[in-house]
N, C-alpha and C positions, 0 to 999 in steps of 0.2 A: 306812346311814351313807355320805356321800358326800364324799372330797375329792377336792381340784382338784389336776389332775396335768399340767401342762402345760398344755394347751388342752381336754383334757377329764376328764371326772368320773366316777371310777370307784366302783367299792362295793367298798368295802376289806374289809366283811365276805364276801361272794362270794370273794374273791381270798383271805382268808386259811382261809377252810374248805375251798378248791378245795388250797392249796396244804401244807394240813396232811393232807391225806388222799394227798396223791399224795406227800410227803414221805416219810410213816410209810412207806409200799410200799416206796418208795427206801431207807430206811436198813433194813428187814427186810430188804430182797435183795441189801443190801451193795452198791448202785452210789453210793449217797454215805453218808459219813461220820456214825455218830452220835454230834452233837453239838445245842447248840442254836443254833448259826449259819445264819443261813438261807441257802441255795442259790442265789446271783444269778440264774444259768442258769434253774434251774427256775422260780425266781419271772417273770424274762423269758418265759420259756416260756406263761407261763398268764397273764400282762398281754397276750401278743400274742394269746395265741386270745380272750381276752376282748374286745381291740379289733376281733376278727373274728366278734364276735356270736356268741359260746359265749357262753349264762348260766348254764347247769346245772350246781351247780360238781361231778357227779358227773362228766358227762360232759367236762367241763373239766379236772379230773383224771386223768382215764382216757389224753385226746389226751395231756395234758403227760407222763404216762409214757411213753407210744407214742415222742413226740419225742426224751426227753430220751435213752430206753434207746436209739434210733436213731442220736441225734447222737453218745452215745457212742461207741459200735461202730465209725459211721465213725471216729472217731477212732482207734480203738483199730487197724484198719485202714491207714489212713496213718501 
């Protein structure tokens, strides 16, 4: 299934299986909250690797943890 996001067309299915699998991991390990709000960060996270020709949504989940656990830390850091 494909909608229009601006100037280009993503598959919302891809995106939202990519971003339930990497979610679950995140709220098992406790770095976000479980509830059923989605995660803007994370979801940005796995639209951009999408837009960088990630389509695997295992491997697309996997990078979005890498990122998301990373950007935290920096955070947590500063």
């Amino acid at each position: 299934m494909l909608v229009e996001r601006g100037l280009q067309a993503m598959n919302v299915e891809l995106v939202s299986e990519a971003y339930a699998i990497a979610a679950n991991y995140l709220r098992r390990s406790g770095a976000i909250p479980d509830s059923l709000v989605t995660d803007e960060r994370l979801l940005g996270i796995i639209v951009k690797l999408l837009q960088h020709g990630e389509f695997n949504k295992i491997r697309l989940a996997n990078k979005a943890i890498t990122w998301f656990e990373t950007q935290s830390e920096a955070r947590a850091v500063a």
